[in-house]
N, C-alpha and C positions, 0 to 999 in steps of 0.2 A: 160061380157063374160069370159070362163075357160081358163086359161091354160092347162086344160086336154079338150080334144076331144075324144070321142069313135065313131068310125062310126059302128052304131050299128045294129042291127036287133032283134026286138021284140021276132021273132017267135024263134029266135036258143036261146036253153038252155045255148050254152055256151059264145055268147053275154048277157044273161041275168045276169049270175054268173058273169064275169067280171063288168060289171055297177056295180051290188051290193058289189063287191068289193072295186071299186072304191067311191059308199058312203061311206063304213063300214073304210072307212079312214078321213070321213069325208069331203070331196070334191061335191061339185055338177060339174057334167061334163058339159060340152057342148054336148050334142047327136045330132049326125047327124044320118038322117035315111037316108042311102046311098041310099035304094031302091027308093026314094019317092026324093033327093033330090043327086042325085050322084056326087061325087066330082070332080071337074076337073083335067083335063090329068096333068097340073102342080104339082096338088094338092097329084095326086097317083103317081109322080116321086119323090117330095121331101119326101111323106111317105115311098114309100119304100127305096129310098134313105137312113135315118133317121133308118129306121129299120135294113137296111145292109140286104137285099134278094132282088132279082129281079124279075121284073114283072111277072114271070111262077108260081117264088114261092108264088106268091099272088094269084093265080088263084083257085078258088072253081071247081071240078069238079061236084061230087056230087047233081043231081036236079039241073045241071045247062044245057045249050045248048052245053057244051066245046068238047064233041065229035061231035057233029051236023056238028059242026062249024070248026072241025078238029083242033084244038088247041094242040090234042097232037102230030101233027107233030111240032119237037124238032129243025127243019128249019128255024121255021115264027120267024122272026125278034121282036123285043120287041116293034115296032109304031104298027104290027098287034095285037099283044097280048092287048095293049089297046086302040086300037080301035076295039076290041072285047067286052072289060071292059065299054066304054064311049057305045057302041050300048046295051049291057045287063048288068048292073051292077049286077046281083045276078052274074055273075062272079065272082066275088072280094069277096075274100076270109073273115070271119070275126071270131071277130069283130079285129078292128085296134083301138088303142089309142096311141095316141101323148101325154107326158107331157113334160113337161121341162129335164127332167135328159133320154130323149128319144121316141125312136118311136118302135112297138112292133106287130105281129099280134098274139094277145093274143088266143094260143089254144095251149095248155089248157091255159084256163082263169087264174090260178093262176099265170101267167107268167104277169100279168098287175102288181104282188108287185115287181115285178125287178125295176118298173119305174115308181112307185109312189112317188111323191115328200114328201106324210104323211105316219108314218106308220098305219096299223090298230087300229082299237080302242076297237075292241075287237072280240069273237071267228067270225067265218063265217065258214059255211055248205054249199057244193054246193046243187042247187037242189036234186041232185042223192042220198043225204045223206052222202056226202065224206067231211068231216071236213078238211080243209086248214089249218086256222088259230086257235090258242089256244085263252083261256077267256084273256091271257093277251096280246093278238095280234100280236104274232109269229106264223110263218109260222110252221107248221108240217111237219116235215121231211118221206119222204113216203119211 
C-alpha cells in the first residue's frame, strides 16, 4: 500500500491531472474511488484536519444535491455538513491526496507538487493544454 492516497474521480479532469501528476513523480498512489467506496466520517476529519480547512470548505456544490439539501445555510453545525457528505459523497469536494509531507484538496491539481514527497520526473501538460511542469521537472511559474 502508498503512502500517497488521492480519493479520486475518473470523470473530473482535474482529479485526472492530479493522479497523473502524481505518476509523473514517479509514485503509484493508492486510489480511492470515493464515489464507489466513500471514506469514513473519521477518515474526512483527519483529512481535513491535515489539510488545515473545514468541512464547508471541502463541500462540492456544483451537480451536487448541496442546495437541495440546504447546505448553504452557514448555521448547520460541521456533524450535519458530514452527515450530508457520509449520505452523498459527490459532496466531497475533489480530488483530496494525503502524502506524508501533507494533506491538500488539490484544485488546481498543480497544488498536489506542494506535497509530494518526489519531485517530477519530467515535463507534464494538463489536459486543457496548460504546461505545469518543465522537461526538467520544475514547476512553471504562471
Amino acid at each position: 500500500m502508498s503512502d500517497v492516497i488521492i480519493y479520486h474521480n475518473p470523470k473530473c479532469g482535474t482529479s485526472r491531472n492530479t493522479l497523473a501528476m502524481i505518476r509523473n513523480a514517479g509514485i503509484e498512489p493508492e486510489v480511492v474511488l470515493y464515489l464507489e467506496t466513500p471514506p469514513s466520517r473519521a477518515t474526512l476529519k483527519a483529512l481535513f484536519k491535515r489539510a488545515g480547512i473545514s468541512v464547508r470548505d471541502a463541500l462540492r456544490e456544483k451537480g451536487t444535491p448541496y442546495l437541495e439539501l440546504g447546505l448553504d445555510d452557514v448555521s448547520l453545525p460541521e456533524d450535519a455538513l458530514l452527515d450530508a457528505i457520509e449520505q452523498h459523497p459527490i459532496l466531497l469536494n475533489r480530488p483530496f491526496v494525503s502524502t506524508p509531507l501533507g494533506a491538500a484538496l488539490c484544485r488546481p491539481s498543480e497544488l498536489v507538487l506542494d506535497i509530494l514527497p518526489n519531485p517530477q520526473r519530467g515535463a507534464f501538460t494538463k489536459e486543457d493544454g496548460e504546461a505545469v511542469v518543465d522537461a526538467q521537472g520544475k514547476r512553471i511559474a504562471k
